[in-house]
N, C-alpha and C positions, 0 to 999 in steps of 0.2 A: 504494500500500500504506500502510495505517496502523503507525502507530508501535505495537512492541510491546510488551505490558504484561506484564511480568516474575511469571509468577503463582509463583514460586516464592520470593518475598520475605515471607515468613510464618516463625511461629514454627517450630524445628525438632521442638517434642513432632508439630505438624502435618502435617508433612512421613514423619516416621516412624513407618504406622500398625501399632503390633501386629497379631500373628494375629490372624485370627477366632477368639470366642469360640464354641465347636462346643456348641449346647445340645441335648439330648436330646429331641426330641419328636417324639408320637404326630400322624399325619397322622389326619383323619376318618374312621374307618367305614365312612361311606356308600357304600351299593352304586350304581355303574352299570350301563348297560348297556354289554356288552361288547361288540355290535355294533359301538359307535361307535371301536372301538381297532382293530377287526382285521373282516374283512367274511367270513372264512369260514379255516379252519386245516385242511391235510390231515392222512391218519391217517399216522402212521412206521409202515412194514410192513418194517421194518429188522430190527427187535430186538436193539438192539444189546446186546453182552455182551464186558464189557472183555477176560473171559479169551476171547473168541474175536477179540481184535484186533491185528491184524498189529503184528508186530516194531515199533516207533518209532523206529526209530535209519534214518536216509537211507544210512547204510553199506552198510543190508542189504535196498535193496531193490532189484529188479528191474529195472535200466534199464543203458544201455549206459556204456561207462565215460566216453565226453564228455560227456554229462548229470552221469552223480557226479562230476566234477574240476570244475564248471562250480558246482553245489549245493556242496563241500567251500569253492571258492573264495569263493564269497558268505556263507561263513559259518555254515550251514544242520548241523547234527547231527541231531538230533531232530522228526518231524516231532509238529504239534500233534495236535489230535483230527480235524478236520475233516480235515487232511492224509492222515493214519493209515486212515481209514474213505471216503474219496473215492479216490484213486488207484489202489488195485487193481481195484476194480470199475471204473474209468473204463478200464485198462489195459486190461482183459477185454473193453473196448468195451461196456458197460454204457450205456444213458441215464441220468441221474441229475438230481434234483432236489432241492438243495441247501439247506436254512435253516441259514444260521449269521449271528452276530452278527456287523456289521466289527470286523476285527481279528482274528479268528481263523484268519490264515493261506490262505483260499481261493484266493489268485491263485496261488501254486505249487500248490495241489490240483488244476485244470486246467491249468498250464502245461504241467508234468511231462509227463503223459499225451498230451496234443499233440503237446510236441516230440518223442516217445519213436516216436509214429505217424507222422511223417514221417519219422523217422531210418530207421524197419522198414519202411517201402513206398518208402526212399530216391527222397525227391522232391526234384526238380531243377526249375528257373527254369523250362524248357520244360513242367512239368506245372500250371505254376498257383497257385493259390491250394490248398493244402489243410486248412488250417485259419483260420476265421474266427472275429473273437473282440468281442463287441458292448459297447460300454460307453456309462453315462448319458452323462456329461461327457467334454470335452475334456481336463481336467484328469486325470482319471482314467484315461482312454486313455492318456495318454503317460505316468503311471506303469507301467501294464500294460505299456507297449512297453517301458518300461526294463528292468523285470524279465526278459522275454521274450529282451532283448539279450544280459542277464545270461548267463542259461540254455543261451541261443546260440552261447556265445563260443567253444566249439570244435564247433560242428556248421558245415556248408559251406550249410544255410538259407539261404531270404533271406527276410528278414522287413522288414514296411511298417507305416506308419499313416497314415489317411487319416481326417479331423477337420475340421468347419467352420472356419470361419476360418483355414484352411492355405492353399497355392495349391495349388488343382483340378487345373490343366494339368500341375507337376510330379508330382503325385500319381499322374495317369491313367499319364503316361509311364512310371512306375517299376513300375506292376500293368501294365501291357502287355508289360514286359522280364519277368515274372513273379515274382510277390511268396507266397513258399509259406505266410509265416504271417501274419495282416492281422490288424490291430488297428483299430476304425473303432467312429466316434460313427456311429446310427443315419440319420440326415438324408444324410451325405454318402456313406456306403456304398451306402444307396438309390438315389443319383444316379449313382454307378459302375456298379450293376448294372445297370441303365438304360440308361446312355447313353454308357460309356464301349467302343468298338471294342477288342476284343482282351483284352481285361480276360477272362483264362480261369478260370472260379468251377466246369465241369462235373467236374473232375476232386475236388470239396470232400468230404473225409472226417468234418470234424466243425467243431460249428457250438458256439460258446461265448457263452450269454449271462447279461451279468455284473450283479447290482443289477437286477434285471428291474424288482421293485418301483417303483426309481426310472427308468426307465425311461419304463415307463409312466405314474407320478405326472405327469412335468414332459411330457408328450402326445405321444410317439411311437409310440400302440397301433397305425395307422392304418401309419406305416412298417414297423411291426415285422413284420404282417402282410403289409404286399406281401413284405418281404426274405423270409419265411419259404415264402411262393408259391412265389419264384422259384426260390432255392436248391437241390440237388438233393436227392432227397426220401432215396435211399439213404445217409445221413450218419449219427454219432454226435452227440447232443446235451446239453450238460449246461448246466443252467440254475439259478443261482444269486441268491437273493432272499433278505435281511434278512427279509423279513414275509409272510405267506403270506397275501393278497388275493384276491377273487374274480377281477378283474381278472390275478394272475399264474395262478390254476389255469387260466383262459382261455386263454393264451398258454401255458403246460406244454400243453396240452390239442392244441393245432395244432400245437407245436412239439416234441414228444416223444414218440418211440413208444409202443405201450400198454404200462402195465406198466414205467414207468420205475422206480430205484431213488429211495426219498425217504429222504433223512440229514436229520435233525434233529440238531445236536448241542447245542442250546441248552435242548430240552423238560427235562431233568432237572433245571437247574440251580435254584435259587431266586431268583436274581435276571436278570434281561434285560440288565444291564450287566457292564463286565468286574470279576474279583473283587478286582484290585489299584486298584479307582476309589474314593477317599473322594468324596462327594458332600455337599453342603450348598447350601442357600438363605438368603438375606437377605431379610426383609421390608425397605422403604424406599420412603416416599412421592415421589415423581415430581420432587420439585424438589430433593431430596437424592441422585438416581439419580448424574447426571456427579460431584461431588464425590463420593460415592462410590469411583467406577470410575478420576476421576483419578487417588485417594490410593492405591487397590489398586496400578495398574500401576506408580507411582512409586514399592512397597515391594519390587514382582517383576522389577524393572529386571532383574538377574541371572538371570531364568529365560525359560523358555521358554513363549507363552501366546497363547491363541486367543482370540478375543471375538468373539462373534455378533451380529448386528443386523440387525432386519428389512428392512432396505430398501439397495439400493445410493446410494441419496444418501445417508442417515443414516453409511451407510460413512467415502462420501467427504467428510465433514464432519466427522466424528470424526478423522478419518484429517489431514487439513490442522490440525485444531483443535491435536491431540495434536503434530505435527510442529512446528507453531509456536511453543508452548511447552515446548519441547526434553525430550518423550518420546517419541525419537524409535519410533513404529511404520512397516509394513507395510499394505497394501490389497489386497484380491481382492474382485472384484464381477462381475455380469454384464455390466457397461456399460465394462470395460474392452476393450481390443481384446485377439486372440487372444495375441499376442506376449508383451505388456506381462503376464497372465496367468499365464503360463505360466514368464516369466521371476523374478517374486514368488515364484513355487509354488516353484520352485527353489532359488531364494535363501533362504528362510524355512527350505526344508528340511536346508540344508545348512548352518546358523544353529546354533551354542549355544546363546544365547538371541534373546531376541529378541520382538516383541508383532506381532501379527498381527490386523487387523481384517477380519472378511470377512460375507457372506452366507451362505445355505445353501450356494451354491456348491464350497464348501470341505468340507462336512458329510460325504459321503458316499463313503467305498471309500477316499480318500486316506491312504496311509499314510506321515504326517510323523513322522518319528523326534522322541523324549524329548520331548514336549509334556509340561509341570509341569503347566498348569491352563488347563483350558475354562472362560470366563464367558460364561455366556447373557445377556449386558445385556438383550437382549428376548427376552422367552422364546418358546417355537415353539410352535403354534396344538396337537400333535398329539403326546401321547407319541412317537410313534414318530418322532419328528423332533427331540426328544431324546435319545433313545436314539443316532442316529445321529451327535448331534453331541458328543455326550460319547463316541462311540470313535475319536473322534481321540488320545485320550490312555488310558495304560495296557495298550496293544498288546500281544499276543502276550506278555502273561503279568506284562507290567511293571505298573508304579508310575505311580498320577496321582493328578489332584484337579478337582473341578468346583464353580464356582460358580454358581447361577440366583438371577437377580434380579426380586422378586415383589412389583408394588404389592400397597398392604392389598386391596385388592378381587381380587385374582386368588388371593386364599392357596384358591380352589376348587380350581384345577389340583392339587394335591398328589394328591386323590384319584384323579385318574385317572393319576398317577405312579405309586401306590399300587397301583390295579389294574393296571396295567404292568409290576411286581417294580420296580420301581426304589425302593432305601432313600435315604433323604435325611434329614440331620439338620439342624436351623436353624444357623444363622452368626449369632453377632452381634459387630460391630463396637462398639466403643467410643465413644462418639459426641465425646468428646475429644480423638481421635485421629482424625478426619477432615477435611481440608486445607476451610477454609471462603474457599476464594476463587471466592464468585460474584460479589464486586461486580467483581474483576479481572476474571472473566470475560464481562460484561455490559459493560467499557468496551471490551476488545479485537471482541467484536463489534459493536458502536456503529461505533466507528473505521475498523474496520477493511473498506473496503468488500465486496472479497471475499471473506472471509469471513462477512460480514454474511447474503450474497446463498447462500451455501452451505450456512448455517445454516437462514434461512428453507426451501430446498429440501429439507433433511434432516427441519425436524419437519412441515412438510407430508406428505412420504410414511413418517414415523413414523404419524400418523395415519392417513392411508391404509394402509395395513399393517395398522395395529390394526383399521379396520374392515372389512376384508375375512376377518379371522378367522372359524370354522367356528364356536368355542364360546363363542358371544353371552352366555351366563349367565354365564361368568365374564372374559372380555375385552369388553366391552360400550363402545364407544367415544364413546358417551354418559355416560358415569358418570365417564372423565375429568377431572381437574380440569386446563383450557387453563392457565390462569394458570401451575399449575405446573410442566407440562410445558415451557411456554414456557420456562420459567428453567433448565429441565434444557439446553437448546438457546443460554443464554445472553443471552435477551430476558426484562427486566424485565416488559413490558406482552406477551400475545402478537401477533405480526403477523398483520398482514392477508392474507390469503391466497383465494385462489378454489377452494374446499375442497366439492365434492356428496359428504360421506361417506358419506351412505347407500348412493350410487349405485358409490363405488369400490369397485375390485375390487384 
């Protein structure tokens, strides 16, 4: 290990940077096509009408009294909108096809009704599985299960999850003793229904699939379909998606009876994000991005804060970079192992504050309590993957902030923010109040071998990343300037690297 270089030996105006200054400005105009945001939207045959909607108070509604001491004890009064307009009709054994925004409350809009239908057909270990409940991620699943435990806590249920990167055999053993409510990433539920002996799924009343969108995005159309084959075909289905794709009407289409209910609760509003989100961007050329981003998280030490980055190397290089020069953060990536995961996701959540560096991994359905500020350091190829990573903060009605960081050449993107409802107003930073320690930061990776070797791997798949992006006109990994991305990574000259970027993906 190299000896370390103390970057916090600078002036303290540098150390402490003011707010951002929040400047008022109009994004461009220009029209796109909207094709390219969304692939096709169904019609709400809902009509919703607030004076025709159910009571709001969890007091008053319909469910057995272990369910309400179970909702009183987790803290729950009030259900939200999605809440309010999905559980009865779900109660009724409605199909239902669900758009709402993360954050607005839908994992109790399906629990609720689930566990309410096992409680009334009082199902027992000897009957099986009778309700299943689909989710993108691992990470995501075993929040679903937490809640679900929550919910549980005085019904006689037995509920499971079963997740890649768990152990198979214990899993199999526990849905063979019979497991009534299953919580399951689509990959290894697949391999249950398949291949596991005694695993009893005939007796399943309703079938719950959660983030379809995402689902399908990261390429389980192909599982989703067998699990939906197999399944028994007499069930309740409700299916809930962020974005309405041609892709999810496909999968609604073989997975929902005809004539499902479609709740939109989001069509009215004027924006796609939540209303307690302040939003803002910084322009900042490429060799100014880490100085930047260091001097930000060493003013939010105190708070609580999420930062996005394309790549799981890019991660784990910020991630060692930031730890070695005692801010100290957090890591979630795909290349961690399952455990290691799962046990961050935890930790982070149960955090006052605290910095958190991750991938999209993190983006989607997870609900980490009091997040202060989302920073997109690399921003995401697709409105709608913004959209999803800015609802990690200002949850269910609360208070946040977001920051996206935008070379001069990407200020295109706005427009399709623009056409996305999303409001944004520019940030600018004081440029005298930004910690300029790159030459510190150019000796510690000199020296320092392993990190040297970390770095190099992070702005390699920085690039890679960038070129694999969809919208070439404004992220265009040729128009780069190397020299200064290098220095954003800590190298004075850029390094040499075996880089086919046209060719990555």
């Amino acid at each position: 290990m190299g000896n370390k270089v103390d970057l916090k030996k600078r002036k303290r105006s540098d150390a402490q940077a003011t707010e951002p200054v929040v400047k008022k400005t109009k994004t461009d105009d220009t029209d796109i096509d909207a094709s390219t945001l969304n692939d096709a939207t169904a019609d709400d045959t809902t009509g919703y009408n607030p004076e025709q909607a159910v009571d709001l108070a969890f007091a008053n509604l319909d469910v057995c009294d272990k369910t309400k001491q179970a909702i009183t004890e987790m803290g729950f009064t009030t259900m939200t909108e999605v809440q309010g307009r999905t559980i009865p009709p779900l109660m009724a054994g409605r199909d239902v096809l669900g758009a709402a925004k993360t954050g607005s409350g839908k994992t109790l809009a399906f629990l609720i009704p689930a566990i309410e239908m096992l409680y009334r057909l009082k199902f027992k270990p000897r009957n099986g599985t009778g309700v299943v409940i689909v989710s993108p991620t691992r990470e995501l699943a075993l929040q679903i299960f937490g809640v679900a435990k929550e919910l549980l806590a005085h019904h006689q249920h037995t509920f499971g999850i079963v997740i890649g990167g768990a152990n198979r055999r214990a899993e199999a053993e526990k849905l063979v003793k019979g497991v009534n409510l299953l919580v399951a990433t689509p990959g290894r539920l697949l391999d249950h229904l398949q291949n596991t002996r005694g695993f009893v799924f005939k007796n399943l009343k309703a079938l719950v699939i959660d983030e379809a969108d995402r689902i399908l995005e990261i390429g389980f159309e192909e599982e989703m379909a067998q699990i939906i084959k197999i399944l028994p075909k007499e069930r309740q289905t409700m299916l809930f998606s962020a974005t309405q794709t041609t892709k999810v009407s496909d999968l609604a289409r073989i997975s929902l009876k005809k004539g499902p209910l479609y709740i939109n609760v989001d069509e009215r509003k004027d924006t796609s994000t939540a209303e307690g989100l302040e939003q803002g961007y910084v322009v900042c050329e490429s060799d100014k991005r880490f100085l930047l981003l260091f001097t930000f998280l060493r003013k939010n030490l105190k708070k609580k804060v999420i930062v996005f980055f394309s790549s799981c190397n890019s991660v784990k290089y910020h991630a060692e970079l930031m730890n070695y020069i005692d801010v100290p953060v957090l890591e979630l990536h795909g290349k961690q192992k399952q455990q290691k995961r799962t046990t961050t996701f935890f930790e982070f959540c149960n955090a006052d504050k605290g910095i958190l560096l991750c991938t999209d991994v993190a983006a989607r359905g997870l609900d980490i309590p009091s997040v202060d500020w989302i920073v997109q350091f690399d921003p995401p190829d697709d409105p709608r993957d913004y959209i999803h990573r800015v609802g990690r903060t200002a949850r269910g009605g609360g208070k946040g902030k977001s920051l996206l960081f935008l070379l001069p050449s990407e200020l295109g993107f706005l427009r399709y923010l623009k056409h996305a409802r999303v409001p944004l107003n520019e940030y600018q930073f004081p440029s005298n109040k930004i910690a300029n320690v790159q030459s510190q930061l150019e000796k510690l990776v000199e020296k320092n071998y392993y990190l040297h070797q970390s770095a190099k791997d992070g702005y390699r798949s920085y690039l890679q990343a960038y070129a694999s992006f969809g919208l070439k006109k404004i992220f265009d990994v040729n128009s780069l300037d190397l020299a200064k991305v290098a220095k954003s990574f800590g190298f004075s000259v850029p390094p040499r690297i075996n880089l086919a970027i046209q060719s990555s993906k």
